[in-house]
VODO-814219 format. One record per residue (C-alpha): y, z, x; residue in three letters. Coordinates in steps of 0.2 Angstrom, whole numbers, padded with zeros to 4 digits, always signed. Layout:
YZXALA
...
//
This chain:
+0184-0252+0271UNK
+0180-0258+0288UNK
+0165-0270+0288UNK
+0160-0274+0305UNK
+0142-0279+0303UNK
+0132-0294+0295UNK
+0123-0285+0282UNK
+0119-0264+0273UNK
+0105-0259+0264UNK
+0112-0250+0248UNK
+0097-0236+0244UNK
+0099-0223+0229UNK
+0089-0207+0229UNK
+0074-0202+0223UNK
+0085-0189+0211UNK
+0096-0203+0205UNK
+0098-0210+0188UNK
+0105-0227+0187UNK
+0109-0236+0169UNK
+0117-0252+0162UNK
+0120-0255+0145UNK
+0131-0268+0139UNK
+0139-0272+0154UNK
+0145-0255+0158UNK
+0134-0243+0170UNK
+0131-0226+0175UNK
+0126-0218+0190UNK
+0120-0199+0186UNK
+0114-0189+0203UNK
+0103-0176+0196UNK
+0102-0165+0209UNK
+0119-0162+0212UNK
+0124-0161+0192UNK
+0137-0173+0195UNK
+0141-0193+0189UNK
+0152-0208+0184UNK
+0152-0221+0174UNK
+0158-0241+0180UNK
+0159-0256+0175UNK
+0143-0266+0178UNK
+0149-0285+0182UNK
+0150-0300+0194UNK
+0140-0294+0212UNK
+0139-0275+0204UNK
+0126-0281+0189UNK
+0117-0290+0201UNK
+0116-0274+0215UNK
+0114-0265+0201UNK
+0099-0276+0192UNK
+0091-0278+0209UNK
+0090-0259+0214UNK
+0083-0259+0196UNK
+0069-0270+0201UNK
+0052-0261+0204UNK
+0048-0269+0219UNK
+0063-0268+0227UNK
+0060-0246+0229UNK
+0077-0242+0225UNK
+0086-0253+0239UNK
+0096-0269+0241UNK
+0104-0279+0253UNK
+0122-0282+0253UNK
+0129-0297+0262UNK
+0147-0299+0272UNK
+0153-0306+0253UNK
+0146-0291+0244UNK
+0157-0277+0255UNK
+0173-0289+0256UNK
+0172-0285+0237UNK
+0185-0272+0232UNK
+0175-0268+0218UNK
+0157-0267+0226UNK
+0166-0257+0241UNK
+0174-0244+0224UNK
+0157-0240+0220UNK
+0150-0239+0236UNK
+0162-0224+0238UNK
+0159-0218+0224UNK
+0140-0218+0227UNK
+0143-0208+0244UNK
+0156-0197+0236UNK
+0142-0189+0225UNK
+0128-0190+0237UNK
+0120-0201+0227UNK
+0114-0214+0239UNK
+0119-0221+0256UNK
+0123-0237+0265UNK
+0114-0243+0282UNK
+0113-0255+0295UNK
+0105-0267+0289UNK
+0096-0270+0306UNK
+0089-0253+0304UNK
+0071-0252+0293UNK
+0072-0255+0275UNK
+0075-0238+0267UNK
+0064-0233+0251UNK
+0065-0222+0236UNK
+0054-0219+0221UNK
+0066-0223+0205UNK
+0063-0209+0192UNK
+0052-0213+0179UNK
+0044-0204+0166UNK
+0026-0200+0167UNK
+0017-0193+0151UNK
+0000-0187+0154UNK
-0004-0182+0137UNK
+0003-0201+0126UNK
-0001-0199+0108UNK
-0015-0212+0108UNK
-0023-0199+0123UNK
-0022-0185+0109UNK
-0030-0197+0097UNK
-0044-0201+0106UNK
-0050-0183+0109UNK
-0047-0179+0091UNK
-0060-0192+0088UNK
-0072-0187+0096UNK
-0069-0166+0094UNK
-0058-0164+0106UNK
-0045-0162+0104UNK
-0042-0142+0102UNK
-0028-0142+0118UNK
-0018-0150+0105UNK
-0012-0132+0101UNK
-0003-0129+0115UNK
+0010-0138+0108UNK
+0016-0123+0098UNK
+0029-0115+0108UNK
+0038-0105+0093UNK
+0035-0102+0076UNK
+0047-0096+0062UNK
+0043-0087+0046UNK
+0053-0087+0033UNK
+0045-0068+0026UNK
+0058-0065+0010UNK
+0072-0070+0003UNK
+0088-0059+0006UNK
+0103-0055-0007UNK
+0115-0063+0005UNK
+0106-0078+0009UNK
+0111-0095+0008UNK
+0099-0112-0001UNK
+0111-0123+0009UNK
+0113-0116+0028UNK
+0097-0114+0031UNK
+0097-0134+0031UNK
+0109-0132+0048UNK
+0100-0115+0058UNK
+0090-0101+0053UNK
+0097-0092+0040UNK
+0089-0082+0025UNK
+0085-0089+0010UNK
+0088-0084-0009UNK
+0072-0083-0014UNK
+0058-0070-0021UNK
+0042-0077-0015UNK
+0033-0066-0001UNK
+0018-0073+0007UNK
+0003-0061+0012UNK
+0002-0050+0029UNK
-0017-0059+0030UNK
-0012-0076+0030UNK
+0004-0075+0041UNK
-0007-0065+0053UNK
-0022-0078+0053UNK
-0009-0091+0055UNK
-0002-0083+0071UNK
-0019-0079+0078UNK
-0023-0098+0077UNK
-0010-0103+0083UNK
-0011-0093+0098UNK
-0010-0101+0117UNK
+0000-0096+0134UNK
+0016-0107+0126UNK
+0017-0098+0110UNK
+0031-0085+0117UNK
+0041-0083+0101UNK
+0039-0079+0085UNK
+0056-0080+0073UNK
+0057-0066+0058UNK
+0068-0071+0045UNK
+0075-0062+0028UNK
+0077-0043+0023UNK
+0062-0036+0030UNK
+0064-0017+0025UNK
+0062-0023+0005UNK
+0047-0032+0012UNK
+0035-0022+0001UNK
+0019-0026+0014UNK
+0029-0022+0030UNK
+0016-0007+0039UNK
+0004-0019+0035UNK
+0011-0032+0043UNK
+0018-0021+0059UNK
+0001-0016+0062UNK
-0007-0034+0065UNK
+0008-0038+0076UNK
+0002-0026+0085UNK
-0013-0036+0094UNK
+0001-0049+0099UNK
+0010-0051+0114UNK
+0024-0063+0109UNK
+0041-0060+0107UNK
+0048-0052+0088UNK
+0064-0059+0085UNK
+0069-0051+0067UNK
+0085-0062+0060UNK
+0093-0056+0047UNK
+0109-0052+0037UNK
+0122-0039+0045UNK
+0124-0034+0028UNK
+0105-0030+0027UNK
+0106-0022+0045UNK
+0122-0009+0040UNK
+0113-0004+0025UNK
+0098-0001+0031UNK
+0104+0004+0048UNK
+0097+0023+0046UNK
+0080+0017+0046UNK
+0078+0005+0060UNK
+0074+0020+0075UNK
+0062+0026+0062UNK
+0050+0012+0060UNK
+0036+0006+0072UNK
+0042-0012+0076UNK
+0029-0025+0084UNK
+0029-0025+0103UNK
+0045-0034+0112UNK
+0057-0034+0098UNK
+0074-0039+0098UNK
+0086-0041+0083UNK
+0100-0059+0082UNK
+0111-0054+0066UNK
+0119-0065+0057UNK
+0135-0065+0053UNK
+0148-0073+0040UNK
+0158-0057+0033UNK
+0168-0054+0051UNK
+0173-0036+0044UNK
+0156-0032+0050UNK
+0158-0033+0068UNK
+0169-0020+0067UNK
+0156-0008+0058UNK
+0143-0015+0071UNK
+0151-0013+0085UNK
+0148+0007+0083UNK
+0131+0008+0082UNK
+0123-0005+0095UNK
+0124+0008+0106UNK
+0111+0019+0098UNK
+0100+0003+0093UNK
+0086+0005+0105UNK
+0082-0014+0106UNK
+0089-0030+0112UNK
+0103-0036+0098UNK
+0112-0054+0099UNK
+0125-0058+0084UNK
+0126-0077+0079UNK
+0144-0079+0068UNK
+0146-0093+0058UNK
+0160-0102+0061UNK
+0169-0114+0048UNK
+0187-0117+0056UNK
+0198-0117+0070UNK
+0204-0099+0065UNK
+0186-0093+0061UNK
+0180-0098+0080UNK
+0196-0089+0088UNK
+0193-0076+0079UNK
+0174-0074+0087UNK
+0179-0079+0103UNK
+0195-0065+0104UNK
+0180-0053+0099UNK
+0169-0058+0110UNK
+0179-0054+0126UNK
+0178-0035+0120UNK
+0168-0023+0131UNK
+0155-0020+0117UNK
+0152-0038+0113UNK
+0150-0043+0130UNK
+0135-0056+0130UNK
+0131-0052+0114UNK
+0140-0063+0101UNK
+0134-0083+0098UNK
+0145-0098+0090UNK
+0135-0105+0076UNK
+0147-0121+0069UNK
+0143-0123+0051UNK
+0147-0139+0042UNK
+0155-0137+0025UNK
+0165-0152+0021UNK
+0176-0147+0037UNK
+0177-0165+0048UNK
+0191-0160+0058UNK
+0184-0144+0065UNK
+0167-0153+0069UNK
+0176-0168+0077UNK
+0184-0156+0087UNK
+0173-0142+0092UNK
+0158-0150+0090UNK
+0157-0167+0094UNK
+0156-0172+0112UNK
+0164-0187+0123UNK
+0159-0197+0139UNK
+0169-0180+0151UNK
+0156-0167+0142UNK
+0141-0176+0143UNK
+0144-0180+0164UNK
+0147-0161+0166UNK
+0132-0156+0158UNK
+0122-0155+0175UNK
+0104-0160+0170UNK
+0089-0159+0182UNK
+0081-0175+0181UNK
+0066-0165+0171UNK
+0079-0160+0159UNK
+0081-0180+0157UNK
+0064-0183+0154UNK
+0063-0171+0143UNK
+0076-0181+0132UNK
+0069-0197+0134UNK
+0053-0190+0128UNK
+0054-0178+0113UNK
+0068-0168+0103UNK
+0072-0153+0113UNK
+0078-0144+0096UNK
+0063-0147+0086UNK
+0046-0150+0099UNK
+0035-0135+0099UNK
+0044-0127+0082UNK
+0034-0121+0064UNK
+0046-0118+0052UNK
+0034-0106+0039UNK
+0044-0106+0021UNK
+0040-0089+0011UNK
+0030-0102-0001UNK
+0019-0105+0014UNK
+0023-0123+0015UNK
+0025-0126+0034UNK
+0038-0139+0043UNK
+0041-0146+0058UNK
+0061-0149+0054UNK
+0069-0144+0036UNK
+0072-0161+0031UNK
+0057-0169+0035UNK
+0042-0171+0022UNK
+0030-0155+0022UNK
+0015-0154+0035UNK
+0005-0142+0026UNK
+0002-0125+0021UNK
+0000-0108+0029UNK
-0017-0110+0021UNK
-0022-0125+0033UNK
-0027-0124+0052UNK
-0011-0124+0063UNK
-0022-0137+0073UNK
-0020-0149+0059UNK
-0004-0148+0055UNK
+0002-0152+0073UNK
-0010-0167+0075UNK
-0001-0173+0057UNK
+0018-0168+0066UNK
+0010-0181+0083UNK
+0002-0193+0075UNK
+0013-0194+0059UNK
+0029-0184+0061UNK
+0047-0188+0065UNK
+0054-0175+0071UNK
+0045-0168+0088UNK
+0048-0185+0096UNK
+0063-0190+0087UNK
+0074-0196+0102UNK
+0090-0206+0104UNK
+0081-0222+0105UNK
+0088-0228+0088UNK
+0105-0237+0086UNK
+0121-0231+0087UNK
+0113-0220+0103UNK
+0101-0234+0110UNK
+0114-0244+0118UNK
+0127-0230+0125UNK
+0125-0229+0143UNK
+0126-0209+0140UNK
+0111-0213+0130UNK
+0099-0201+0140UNK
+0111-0186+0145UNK
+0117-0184+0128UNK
+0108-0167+0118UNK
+0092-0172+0106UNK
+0097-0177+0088UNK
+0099-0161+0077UNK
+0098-0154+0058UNK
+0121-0156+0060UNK
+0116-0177+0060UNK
+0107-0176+0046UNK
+0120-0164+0036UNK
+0135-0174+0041UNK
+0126-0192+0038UNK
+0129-0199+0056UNK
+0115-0203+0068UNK
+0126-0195+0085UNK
+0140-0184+0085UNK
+0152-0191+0101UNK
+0166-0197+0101UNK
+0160-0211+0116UNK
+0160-0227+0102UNK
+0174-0222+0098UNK
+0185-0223+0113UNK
+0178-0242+0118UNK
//
């Protein structure tokens, strides 16, 4: 690099993420979807911890000692290279850039305060998706449903009334999907339930068993399903697909297939049939941890090259930094009408109690809406804040992250 001139100003854009941590650093351009990681010592901590400073909009001067830095002139290019910043004369007018920070307009102690004083009934826009678990299915499982929907083995059946009364009051412009789970044909209250979905304007999704779908196959064209129905089956007998892949064509309504995947063979197995015509866009990979380490390290588990070719907007990144993209705005609804925010966090309430008081209890009190990355091992990665939100997999493997980043320092 050529430096003919006293001084640069260095300026990242407004789009730009920079982080340190532990004297390493990342640069993240979230308008481009691209970013790298370097390390943060010598005159690049302090560029770095000055273009960090408030005041200083983003910018900082670099002197003739700075660019004759081989280092310093490394990231520069590496800056440019992504379009996340420029360099320029530094006799030129001092270039500015709002750094991206978070701005929440509706903080918990905010929520608080209206609830005080009555409020507080907006707090029900938080509801963005409910899930009731409606029966239990002979092909359940008491231990997957810890890791994603899945039916349960149970016999308890909670009544149309309630589960309706509980939608209705949950009801706001964000509610846009309501999750059906079980064997709904040996449901013995289903017309009565059908016809209150009626007044509804959500999305049905019915998940169920591909054993409970084949046998009852013949009856699905003759019911009245709610408005907006679509079908996910679940599947974990593979002989299925074959029997399924002959009649989606005469389903009338929008299907998905979720297979549970439990090794190396099982997921080329579903990938190989997921490149067949009929399949097309249709089949999901749903990892299911049973004792198999291996497979998760190696499937499921990320490292520093996945998370920088995630390509995150920077709302995505607020979105992380503030709450758990898998649980925030999720009811789980058990068929015992004991309600959840997250299946391993205590219980909120019941379907008896007032939707509005369970999600005030899930702000004020909860763990899972806004449980972030912000705890240790995550809190001092640099890859802290494009890394997904902690899910139910932490929780059944007993690890707070699932990367293998640590592991390669």
């Amino acid at each position: 690099m050529k430096i003919d001139m006293e001084k640069y100003w260095i300026n990242l854009y407004p789009e730009v993420f920079l982080w340190l941590k532990n004297g390493d650093g990342l640069i993240y351009n979230a308008k481009e979807g691209v970013g790298f990681q370097f390390k943060s010592t010598g005159r690049i901590d302090k560029i770095c911890r000055d273009l960090l400073t408030d005041t200083n909009l983003y910018t900082t001067e670099l002197d003739n000692e700075d660019l004759l830095d081989v280092e310093v002139q490394n990231l520069m290019r590496s800056v440019t290279k992504i379009k996340a910043g420029c360099m320029i004369d530094g006799t030129m007018k001092r270039p500015v850039s709002l750094f991206p920070a978070i701005k929440i307009q509706d903080d918990i102690s905010f929520l608080i305060s209206k609830h005080k004083i009555g409020e507080g009934g907006s707090i029900i826009k938080n509801i963005h998706e409910l899930t009731f678990y409606l029966n239990g299915s002979e092909w359940g499982s008491d231990i997957y449903f810890l890791q994603t929907i899945f039916p349960l083995k149970t016999s308890s059946q909670p009544e149309p009334q309630k589960i309706l009364s509980f939608i209705n009051n949950s009801r706001n412009f964000y509610l846009s999907n309501i999750n059906w789970v079980g064997d709904f044909f040996s449901y013995p209250q289903m017309n009565e339930l059908f016809t209150g979905l009626q007044s509804f304007n959500n999305q049905n999704t019915w998940m169920m068993k591909s054993e409970d779908f084949l046998r009852n196959i013949d009856q699905i064209e003759k019911i009245t399903w709610p408005p907006r129905t679509v079908f996910t089956l679940l599947v974990e007998r593979y002989a299925d697909l074959d029997l399924l892949s002959t009649c989606l064509s005469v389903i009338q309504f929008p299907v998905s297939i979720s297979c549970l995947v439990f090794s190396e063979r099982d997921l080329n197995f579903v990938i190989k049939k997921s490149q067949q015509e009929v399949f097309c866009d249709k089949l999901r990979i749903i990892p299911i941890y049973k004792d198999n380490d291996d497979f998760f390290k190696k499937n499921v588990y990320l490292n520093s090259d996945d998370l920088l070719e995630s390509i995150l907007t920077k709302k995505e990144i607020f979105i992380r930094q503030a709450l758990n993209i898998n649980y925030f705005g999720k009811l789980i609804v058990f068929s015992d009408g004991n309600v959840y925010a997250n299946v391993h966090e205590p219980l909120l309430g019941t379907i008896n109690d007032s939707p509005y008081s369970i999600v005030y209890k899930e702000i004020t009190e909860g763990k899972s809406w806004f449980r972030t990355r912000r705890l240790a091992p995550c809190n001092d990665c640099i890859y802290q804040w494009l890394c997904p939100s902690p899910s139910n997999y932490e929780t059944m493997i007993g690890r707070t992250n699932l990367c293998h980043v640590s592991d390669s320092k």
